[in-house]
ZAKELUM-305724 format. One record per atom (N, C-alpha, C, CB): residue in three letters; x negated, y negated, z negated. Coordinates in steps of 0.05 Angstrom, whole numbers, padded with zeros to 5 digits, always signed. Glycine has a CB too. Example, Ala and Ser with C-alpha at 12.3 -4.5 7.8 and 13.67 -1.06 7.14 Angstrom:
ala-00264+00114-00156/ala-00246+00090-00156/ala-00264+00066-00156/ala-00226+00089-00181/ser-00257+00045-00142/ser-00273+00021-00143/ser-00258-00001-00157/ser-00282+00012-00114/
END
This chain:
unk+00469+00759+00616/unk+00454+00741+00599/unk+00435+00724+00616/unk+00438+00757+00578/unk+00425+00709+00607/unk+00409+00682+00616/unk+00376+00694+00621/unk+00410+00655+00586/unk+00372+00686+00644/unk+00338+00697+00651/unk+00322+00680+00640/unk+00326+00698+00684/unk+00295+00688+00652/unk+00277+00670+00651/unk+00258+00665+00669/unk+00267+00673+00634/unk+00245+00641+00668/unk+00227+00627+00697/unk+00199+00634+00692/unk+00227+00590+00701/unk+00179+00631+00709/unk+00152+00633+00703/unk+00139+00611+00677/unk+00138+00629+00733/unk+00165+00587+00668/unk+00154+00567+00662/unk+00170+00573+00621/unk+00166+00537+00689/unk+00170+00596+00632/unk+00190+00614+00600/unk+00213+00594+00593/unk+00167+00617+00562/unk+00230+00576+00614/unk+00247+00564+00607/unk+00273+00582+00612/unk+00245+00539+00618/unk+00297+00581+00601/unk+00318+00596+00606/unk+00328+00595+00645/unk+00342+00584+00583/unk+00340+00605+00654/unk+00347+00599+00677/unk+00378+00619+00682/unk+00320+00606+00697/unk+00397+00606+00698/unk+00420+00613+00707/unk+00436+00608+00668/unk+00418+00649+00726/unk+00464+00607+00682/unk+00475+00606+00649/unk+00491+00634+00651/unk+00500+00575+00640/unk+00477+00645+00628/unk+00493+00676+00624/unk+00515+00667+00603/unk+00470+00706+00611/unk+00517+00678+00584/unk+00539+00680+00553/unk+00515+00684+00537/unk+00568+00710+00549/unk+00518+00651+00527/unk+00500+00638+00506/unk+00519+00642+00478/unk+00493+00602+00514/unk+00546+00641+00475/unk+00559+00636+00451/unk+00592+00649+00446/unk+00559+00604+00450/unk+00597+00669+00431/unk+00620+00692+00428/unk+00639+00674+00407/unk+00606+00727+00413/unk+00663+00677+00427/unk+00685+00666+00403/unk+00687+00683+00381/unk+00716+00664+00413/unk+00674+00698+00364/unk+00675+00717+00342/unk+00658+00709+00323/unk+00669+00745+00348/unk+00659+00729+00296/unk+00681+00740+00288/unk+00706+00729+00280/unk+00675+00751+00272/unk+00731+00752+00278/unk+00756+00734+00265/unk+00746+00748+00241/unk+00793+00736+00275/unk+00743+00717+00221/unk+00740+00729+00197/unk+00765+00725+00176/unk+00715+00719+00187/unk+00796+00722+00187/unk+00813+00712+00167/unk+00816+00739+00155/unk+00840+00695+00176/unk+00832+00731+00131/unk+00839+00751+00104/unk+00870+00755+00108/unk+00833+00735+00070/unk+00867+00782+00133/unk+00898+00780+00127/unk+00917+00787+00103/unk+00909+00795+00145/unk+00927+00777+00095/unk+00960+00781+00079/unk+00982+00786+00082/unk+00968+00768+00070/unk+00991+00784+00114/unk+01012+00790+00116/unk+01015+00801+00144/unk+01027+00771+00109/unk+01032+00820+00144/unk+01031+00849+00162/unk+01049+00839+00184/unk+01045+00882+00145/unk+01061+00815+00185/unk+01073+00803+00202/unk+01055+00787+00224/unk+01090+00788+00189/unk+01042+00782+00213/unk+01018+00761+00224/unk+01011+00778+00255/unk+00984+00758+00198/unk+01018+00761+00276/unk+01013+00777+00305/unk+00976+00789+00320/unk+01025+00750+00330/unk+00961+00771+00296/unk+00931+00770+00299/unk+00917+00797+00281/unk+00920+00739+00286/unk+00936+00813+00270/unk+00925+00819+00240/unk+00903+00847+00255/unk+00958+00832+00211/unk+00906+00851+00282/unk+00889+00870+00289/unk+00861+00863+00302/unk+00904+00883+00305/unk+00859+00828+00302/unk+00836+00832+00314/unk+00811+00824+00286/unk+00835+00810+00345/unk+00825+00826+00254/unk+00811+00821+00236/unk+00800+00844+00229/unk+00823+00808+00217/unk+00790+00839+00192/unk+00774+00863+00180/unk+00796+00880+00160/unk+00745+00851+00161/unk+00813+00865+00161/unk+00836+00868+00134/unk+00846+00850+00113/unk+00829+00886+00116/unk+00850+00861+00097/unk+00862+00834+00073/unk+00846+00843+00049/unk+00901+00832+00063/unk+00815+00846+00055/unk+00799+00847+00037/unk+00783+00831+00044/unk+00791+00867+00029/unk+00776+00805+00031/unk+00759+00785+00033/unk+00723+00792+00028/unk+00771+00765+00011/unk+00710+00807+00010/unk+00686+00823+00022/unk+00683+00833+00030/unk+00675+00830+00019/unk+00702+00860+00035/unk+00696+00875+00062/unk+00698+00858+00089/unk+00715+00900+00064/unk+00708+00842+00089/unk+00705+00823+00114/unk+00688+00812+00109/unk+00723+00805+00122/unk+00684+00795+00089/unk+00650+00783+00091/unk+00628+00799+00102/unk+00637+00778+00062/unk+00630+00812+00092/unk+00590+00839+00092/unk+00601+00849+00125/unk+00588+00886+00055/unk+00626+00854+00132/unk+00629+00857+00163/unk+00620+00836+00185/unk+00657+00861+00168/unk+00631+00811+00170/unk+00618+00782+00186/unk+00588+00788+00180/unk+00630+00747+00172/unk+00586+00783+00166/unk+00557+00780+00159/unk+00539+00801+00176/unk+00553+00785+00127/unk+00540+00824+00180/unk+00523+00836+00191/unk+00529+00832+00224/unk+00523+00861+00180/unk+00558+00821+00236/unk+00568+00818+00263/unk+00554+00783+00260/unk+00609+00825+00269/unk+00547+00775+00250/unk+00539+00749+00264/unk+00501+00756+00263/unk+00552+00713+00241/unk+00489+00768+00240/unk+00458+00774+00235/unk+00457+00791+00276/unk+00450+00806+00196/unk+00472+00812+00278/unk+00466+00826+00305/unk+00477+00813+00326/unk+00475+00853+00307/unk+00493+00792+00332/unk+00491+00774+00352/unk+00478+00754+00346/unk+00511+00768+00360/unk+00465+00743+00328/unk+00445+00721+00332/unk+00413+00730+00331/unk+00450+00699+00309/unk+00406+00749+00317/unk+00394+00760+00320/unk+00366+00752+00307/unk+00398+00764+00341/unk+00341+00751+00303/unk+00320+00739+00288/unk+00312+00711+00308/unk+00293+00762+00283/unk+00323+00701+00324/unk+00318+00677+00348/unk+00335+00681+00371/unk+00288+00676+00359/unk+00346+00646+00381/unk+00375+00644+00400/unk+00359+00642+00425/unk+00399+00614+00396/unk+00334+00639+00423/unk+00314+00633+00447/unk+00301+00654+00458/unk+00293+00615+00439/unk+00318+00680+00462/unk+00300+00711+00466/unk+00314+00717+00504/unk+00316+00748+00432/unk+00341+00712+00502/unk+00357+00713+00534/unk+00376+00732+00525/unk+00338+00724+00566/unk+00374+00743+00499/unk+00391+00771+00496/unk+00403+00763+00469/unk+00372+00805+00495/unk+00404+00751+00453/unk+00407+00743+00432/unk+00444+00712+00443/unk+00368+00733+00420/unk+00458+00712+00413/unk+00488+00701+00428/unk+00498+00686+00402/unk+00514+00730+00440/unk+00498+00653+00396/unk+00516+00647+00381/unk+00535+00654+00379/unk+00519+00631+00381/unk+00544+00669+00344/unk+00569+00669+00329/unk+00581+00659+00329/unk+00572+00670+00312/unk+00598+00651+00322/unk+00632+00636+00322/unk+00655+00647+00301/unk+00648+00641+00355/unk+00643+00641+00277/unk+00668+00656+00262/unk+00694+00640+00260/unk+00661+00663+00230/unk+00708+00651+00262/unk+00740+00640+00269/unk+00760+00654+00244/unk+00753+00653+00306/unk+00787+00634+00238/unk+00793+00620+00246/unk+00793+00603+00219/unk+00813+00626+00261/unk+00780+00575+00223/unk+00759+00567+00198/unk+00788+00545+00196/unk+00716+00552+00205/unk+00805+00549+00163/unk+00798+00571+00154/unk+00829+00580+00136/unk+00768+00567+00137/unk+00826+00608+00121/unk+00851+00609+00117/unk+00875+00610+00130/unk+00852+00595+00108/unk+00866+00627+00161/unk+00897+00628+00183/unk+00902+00654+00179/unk+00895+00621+00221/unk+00893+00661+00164/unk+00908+00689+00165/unk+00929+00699+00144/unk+00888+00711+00165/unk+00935+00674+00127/unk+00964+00668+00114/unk+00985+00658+00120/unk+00965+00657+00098/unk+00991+00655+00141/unk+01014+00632+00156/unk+01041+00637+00143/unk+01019+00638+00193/unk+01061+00607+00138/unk+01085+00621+00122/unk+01103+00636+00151/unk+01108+00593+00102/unk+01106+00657+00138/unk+01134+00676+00160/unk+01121+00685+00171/unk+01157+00666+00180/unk+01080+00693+00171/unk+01066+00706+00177/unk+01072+00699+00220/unk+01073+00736+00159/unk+01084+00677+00219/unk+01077+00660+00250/unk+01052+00651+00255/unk+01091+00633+00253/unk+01047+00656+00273/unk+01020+00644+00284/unk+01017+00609+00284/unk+01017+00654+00316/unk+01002+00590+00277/unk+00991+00565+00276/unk+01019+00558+00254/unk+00987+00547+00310/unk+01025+00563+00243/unk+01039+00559+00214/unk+01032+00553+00194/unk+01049+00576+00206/unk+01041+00535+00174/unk+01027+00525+00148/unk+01013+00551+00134/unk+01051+00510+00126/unk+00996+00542+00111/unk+00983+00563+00093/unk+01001+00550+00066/unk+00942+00562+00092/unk+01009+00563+00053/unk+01011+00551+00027/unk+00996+00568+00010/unk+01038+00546+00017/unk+00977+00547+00002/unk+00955+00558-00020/unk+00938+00533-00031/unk+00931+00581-00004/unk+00930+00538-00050/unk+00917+00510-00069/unk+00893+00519-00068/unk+00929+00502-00103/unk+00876+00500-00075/unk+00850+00515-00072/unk+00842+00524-00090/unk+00830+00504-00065/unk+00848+00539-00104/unk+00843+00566-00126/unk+00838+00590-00106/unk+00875+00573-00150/unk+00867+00592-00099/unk+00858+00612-00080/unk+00846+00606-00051/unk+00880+00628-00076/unk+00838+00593-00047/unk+00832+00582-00013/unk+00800+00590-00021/unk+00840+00537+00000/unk+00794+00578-00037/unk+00757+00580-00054/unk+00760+00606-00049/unk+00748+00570-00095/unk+00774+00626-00071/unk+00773+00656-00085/unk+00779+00682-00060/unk+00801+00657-00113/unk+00798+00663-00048/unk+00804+00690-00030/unk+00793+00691-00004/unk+00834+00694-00024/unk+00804+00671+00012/unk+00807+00657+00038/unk+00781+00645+00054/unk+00825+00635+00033/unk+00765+00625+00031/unk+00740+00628+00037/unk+00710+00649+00044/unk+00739+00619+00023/unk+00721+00664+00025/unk+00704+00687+00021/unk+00695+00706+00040/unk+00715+00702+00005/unk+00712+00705+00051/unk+00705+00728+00073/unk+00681+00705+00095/unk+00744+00743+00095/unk+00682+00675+00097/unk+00670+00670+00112/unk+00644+00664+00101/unk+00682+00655+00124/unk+00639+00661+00079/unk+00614+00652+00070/unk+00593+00660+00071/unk+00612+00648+00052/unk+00584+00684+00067/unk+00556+00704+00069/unk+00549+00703+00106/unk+00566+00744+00055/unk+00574+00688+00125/unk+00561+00686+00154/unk+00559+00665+00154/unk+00574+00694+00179/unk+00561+00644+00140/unk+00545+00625+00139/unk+00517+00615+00121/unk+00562+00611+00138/unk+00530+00622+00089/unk+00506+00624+00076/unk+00477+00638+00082/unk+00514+00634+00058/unk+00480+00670+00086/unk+00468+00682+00092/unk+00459+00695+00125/unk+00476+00693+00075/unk+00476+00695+00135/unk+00481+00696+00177/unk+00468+00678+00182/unk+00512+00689+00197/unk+00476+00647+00167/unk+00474+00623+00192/unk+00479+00621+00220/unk+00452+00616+00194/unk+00507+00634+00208/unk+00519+00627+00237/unk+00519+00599+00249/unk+00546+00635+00237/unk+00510+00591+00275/unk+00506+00566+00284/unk+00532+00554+00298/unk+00482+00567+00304/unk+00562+00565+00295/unk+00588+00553+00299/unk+00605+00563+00282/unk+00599+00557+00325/unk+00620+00549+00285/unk+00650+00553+00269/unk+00677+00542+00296/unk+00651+00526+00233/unk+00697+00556+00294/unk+00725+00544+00301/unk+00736+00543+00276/unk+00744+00560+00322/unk+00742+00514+00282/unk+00758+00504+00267/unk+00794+00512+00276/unk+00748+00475+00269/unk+00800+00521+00253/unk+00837+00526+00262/unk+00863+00505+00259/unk+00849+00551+00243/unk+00880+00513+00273/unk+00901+00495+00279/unk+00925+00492+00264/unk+00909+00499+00302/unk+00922+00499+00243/unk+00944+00503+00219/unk+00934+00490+00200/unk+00951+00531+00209/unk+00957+00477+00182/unk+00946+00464+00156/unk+00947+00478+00138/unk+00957+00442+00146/unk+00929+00469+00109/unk+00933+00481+00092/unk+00952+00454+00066/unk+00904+00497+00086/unk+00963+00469+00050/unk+00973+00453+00024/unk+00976+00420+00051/unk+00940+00451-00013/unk+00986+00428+00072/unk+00993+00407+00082/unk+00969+00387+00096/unk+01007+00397+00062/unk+00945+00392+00100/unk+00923+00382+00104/unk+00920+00400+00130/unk+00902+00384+00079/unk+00919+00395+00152/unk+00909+00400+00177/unk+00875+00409+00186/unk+00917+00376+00189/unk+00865+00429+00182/unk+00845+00435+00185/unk+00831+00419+00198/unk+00845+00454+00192/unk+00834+00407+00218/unk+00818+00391+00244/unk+00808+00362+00228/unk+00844+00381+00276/unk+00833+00354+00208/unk+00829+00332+00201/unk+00825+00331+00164/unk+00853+00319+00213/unk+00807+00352+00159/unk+00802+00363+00135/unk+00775+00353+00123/unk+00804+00391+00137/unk+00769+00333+00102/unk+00727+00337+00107/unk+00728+00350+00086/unk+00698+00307+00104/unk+00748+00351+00061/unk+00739+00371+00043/unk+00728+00404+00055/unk+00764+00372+00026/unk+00734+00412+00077/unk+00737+00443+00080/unk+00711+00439+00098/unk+00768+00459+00095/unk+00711+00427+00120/unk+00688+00421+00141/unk+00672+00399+00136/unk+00697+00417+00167/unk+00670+00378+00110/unk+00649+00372+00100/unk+00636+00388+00070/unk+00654+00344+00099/unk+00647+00387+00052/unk+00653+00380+00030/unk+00633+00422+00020/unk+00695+00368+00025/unk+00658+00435+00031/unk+00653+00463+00026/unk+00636+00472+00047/unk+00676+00479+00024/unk+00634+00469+00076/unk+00620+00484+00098/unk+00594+00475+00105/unk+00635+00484+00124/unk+00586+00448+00093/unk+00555+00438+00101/unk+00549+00422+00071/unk+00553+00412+00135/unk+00567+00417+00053/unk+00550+00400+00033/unk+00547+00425+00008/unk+00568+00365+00021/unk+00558+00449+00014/unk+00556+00467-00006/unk+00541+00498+00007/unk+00588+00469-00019/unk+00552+00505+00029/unk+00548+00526+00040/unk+00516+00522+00060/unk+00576+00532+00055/unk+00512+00496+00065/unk+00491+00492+00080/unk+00494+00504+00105/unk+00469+00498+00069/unk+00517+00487+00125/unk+00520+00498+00154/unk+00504+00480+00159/unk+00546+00501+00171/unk+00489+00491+00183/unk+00469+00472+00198/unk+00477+00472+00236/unk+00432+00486+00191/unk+00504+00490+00235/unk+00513+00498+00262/unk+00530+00468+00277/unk+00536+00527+00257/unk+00549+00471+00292/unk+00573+00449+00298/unk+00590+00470+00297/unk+00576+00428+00328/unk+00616+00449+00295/unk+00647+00465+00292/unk+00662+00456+00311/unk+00665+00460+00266/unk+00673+00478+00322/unk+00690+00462+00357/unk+00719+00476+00343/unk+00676+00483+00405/unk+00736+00460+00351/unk+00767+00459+00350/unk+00777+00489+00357/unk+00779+00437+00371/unk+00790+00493+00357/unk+00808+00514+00364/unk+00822+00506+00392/unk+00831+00518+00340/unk+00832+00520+00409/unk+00842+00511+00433/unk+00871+00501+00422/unk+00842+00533+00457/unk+00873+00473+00424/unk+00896+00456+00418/unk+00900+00440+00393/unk+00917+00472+00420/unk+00877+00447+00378/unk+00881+00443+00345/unk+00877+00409+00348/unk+00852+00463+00322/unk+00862+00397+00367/unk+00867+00369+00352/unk+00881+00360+00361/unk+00851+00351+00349/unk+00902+00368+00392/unk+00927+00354+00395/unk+00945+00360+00382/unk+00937+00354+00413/unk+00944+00386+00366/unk+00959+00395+00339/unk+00963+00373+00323/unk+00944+00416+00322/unk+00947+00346+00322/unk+00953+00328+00302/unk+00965+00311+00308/unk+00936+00319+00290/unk+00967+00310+00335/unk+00989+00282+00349/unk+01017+00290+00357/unk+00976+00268+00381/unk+01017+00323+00368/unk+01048+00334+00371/unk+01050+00355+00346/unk+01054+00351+00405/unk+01035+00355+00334/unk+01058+00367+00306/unk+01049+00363+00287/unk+01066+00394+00300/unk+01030+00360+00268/unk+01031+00349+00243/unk+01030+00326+00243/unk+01014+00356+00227/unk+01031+00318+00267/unk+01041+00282+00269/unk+01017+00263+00248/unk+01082+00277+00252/unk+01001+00265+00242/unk+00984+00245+00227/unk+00961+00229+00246/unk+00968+00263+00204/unk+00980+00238+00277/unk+00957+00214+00295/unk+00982+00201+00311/unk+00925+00232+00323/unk+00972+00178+00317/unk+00994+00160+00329/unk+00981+00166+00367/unk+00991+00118+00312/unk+00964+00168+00370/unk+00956+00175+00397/unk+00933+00194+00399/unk+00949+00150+00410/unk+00927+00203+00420/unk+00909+00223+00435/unk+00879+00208+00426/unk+00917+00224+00473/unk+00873+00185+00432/unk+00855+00172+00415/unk+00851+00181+00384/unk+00863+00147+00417/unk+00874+00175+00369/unk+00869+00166+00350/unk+00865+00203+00329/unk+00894+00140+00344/unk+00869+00230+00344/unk+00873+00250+00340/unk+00840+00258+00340/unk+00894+00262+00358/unk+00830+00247+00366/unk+00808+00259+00374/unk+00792+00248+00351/unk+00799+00252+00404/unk+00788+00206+00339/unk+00762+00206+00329/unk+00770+00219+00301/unk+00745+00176+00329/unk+00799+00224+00282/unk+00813+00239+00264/unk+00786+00259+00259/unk+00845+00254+00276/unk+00798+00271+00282/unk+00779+00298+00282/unk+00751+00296+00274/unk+00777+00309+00309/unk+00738+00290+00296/unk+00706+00277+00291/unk+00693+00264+00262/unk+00705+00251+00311/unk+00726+00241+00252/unk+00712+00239+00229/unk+00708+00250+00208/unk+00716+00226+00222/unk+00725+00275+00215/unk+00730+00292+00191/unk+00715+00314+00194/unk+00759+00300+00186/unk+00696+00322+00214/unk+00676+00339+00208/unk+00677+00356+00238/unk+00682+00357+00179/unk+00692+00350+00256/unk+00697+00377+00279/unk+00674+00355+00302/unk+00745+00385+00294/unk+00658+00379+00319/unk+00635+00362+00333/unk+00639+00365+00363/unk+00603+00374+00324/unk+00669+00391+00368/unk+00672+00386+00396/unk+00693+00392+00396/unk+00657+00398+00416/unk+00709+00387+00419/unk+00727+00396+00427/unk+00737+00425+00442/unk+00728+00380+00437/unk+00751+00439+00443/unk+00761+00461+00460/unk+00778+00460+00473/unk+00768+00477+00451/unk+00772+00441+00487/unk+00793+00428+00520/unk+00820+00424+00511/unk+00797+00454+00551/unk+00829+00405+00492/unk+00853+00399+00478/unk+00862+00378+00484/unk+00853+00399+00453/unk+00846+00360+00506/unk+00845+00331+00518/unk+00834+00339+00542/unk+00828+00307+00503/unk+00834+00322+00568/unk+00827+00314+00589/unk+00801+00312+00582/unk+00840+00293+00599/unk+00771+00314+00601/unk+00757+00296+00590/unk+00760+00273+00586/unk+00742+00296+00597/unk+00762+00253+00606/unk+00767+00216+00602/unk+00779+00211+00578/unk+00787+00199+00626/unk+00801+00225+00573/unk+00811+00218+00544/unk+00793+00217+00520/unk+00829+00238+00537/unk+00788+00249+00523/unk+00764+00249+00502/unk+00743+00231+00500/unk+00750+00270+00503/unk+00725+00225+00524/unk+00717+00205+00522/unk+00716+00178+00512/unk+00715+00207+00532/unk+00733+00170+00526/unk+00744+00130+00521/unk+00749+00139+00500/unk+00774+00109+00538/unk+00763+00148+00483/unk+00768+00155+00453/unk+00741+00152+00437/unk+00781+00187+00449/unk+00725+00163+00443/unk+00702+00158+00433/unk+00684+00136+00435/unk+00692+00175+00438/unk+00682+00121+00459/unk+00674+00105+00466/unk+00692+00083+00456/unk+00668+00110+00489/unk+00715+00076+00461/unk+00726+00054+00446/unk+00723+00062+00412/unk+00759+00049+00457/unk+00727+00080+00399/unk+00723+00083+00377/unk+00701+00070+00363/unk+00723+00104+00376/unk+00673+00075+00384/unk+00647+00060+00370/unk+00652+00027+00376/unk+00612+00072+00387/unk+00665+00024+00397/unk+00676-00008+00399/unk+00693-00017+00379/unk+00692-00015+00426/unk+00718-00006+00365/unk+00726-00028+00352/unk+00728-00012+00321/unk+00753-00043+00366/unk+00696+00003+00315/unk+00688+00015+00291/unk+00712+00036+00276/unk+00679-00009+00272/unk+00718+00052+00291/unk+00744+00062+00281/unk+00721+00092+00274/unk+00776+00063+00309/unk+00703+00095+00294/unk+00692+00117+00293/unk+00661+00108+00293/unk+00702+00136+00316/unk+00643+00114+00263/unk+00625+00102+00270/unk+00594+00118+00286/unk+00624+00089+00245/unk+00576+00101+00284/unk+00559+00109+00307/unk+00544+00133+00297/unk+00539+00086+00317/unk+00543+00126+00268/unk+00531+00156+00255/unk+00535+00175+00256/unk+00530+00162+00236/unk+00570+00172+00250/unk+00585+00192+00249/unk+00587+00212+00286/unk+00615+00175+00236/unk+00577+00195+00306/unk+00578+00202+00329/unk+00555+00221+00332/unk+00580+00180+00346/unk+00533+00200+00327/unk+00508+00221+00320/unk+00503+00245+00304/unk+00490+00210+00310/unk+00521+00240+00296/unk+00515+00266+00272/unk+00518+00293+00287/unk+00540+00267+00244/unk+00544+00289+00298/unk+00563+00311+00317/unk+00552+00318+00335/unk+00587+00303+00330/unk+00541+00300+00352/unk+00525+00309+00382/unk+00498+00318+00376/unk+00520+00281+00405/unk+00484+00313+00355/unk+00453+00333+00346/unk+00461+00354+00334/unk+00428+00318+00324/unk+00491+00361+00322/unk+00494+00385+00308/unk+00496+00399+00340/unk+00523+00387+00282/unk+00514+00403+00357/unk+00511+00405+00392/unk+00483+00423+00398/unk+00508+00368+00409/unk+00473+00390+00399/unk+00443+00402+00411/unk+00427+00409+00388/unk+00425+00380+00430/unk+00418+00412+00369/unk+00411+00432+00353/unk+00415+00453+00367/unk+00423+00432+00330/unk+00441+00466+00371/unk+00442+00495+00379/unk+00437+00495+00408/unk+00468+00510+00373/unk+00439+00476+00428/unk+00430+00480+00453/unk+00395+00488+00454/unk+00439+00452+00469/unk+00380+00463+00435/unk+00352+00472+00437/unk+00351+00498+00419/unk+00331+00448+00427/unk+00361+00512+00403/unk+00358+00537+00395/unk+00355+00547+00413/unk+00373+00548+00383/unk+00372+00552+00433/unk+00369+00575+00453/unk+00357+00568+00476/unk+00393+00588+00461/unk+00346+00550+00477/unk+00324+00549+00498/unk+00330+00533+00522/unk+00317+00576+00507/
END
């Protein structure tokens, strides 16, 4: 873990932030992930998240011993059809709300967990990465996340080589961004990522708000921890 100086500023970088919990709802016994979940009970996985994100975040991120949460895999991957890994969900949001959601909400509502991964599968055909209903709509205009959401490793080139709804590496990355995801998980080069962003605020494809928004959700949690 991360020390500290005479000047009580953090010093050396220890492990500030845990890819955990997996909070999907498994359903199907095929599913190759189904062991690193809680089960295919959506509150008993909640109240399990919930107390695994309260004891890694702890009452303050600014202590040297204390570790941003990360509940994964946001959201609904633990239905895949043919129980394959990064495979469609088919589910409407009746059940996506009722079941699927559930298990993640009390670590955010109540945890405040300060991340999310976002996952690389669509749902009802809607690509998580490029979703604002799920990562605006439900995760910050209802649930009150105040964290950022970083991609899944591959999930936003997921939208240019397979759900195909980006015509380039550009056009995947600001997709993403505009739709609610605030970083990446090395799914691009940097320069890519970059100029993507940077030409984006040039020819308004991606706007400047929308840029800001993403990079203070970031540092928000960087100045949390000190």
């Amino acid at each position: 873990m991360a020390g500290w100086n005479a000047n009580n500023h953090r010093v050396c970088c220890g492990v500030d932030m845990i890819l955990v919990p997996v909070l999907d709802v498994a359903r199907d016994a095929r599913w190759g992930r189904v062991e690193e979940d809680f089960g295919e009970d959506s509150f008993l996985s909640g109240v399990m998240g919930l107390n695994y994100v309260q004891g890694m975040q702890g009452d303050s991120l600014a202590t040297g011993h204390n570790v941003i949460a990360e509940p994964k895999h946001f959201a609904a991957h633990g239905s895949p059809e043919s129980g394959l890994n990064t495979s469609p969900v088919h589910a409407g949001e009746r059940e996506v709300r009722t079941v699927m959601l559930k298990s993640f909400e009390p670590a955010i509502r109540e945890g405040h967990a300060m991340a999310v991964m976002v996952a690389y599968h669509d749902i009802d055909g809607v690509p998580c990465t490029s979703n604002p209903w799920l990562l605006n709509t439900v995760l910050r205009d209802e649930w009150g996340f105040q964290g950022f959401a970083l991609s899944d490793l591959g999930a936003i080139r997921r939208l240019l080589e397979d759900h195909h709804v980006a015509d380039t590496a550009a056009d995947a990355v600001r997709l993403a961004i505009n739709s609610g995801v605030d970083m990446q998980f090395y799914d691009f080069p940097h320069d890519v990522f970059q100029n993507a962003i940077i030409d984006g605020v040039k020819n308004s494809s991606l706007p400047v708000a929308v840029l800001d928004r993403a990079v203070s959700r970031v540092l928000r949690a960087k100045f949390m921890l000190g």
